[in-house]
C-alpha positions as CSV (number, residue, x, y, z in Angstrom):
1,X,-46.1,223.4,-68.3
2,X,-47.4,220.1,-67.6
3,X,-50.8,218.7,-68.3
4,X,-52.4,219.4,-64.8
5,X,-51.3,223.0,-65.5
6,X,-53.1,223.4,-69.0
7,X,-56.0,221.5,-67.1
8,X,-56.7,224.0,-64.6
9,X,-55.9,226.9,-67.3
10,X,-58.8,225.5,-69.2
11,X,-61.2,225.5,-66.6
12,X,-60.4,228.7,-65.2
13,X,-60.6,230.3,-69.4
14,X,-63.9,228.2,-69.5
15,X,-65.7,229.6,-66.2
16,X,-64.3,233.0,-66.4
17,X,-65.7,233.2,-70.3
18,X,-69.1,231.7,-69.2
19,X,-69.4,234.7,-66.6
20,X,-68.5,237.3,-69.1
21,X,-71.0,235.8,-71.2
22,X,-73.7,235.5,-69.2
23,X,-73.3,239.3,-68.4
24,X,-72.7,240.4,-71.7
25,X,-76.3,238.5,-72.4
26,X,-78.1,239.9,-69.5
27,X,-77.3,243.4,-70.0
28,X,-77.9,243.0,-73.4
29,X,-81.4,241.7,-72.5
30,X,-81.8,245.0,-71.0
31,X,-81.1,244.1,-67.0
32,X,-79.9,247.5,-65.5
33,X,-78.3,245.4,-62.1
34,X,-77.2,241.7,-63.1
35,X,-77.8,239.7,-60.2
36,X,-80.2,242.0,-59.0
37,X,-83.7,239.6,-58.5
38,X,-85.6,242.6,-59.4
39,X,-83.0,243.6,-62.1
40,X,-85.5,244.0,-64.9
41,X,-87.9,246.4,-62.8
42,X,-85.0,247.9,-61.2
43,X,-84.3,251.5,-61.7
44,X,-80.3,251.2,-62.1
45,X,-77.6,251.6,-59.3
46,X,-78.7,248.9,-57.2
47,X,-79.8,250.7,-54.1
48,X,-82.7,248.5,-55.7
49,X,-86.1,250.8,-54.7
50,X,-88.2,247.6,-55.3
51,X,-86.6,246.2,-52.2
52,X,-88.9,245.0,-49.7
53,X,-88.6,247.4,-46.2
């Protein structure tokens, strides 16, 4: 492994572990759909019934 290898594997660790976070954080902020814009209103299963028709 050279050093552009172990690089790349930190990036990759270090963006995959901020996503994990970030969900772990919104779900446990009580966000039913994470990523949902209406995610706090939202009633769960992201057919999201406060979308706009």
């Amino acid at each position: 492994m050279n050093a552009v290898d172990i690089v790349v594997t930190l990036i990759l660790v270090a963006v995959i572990g901020g996503a994990v976070a970030y969900i772990i954080k919104a779900k446990k902020s009580g966000q039913k759909c994470v990523g949902c814009p209406h995610s706090k209103q939202c009633g769960g299963k992201c057919g999201c019934n406060n979308e706009k028709k």
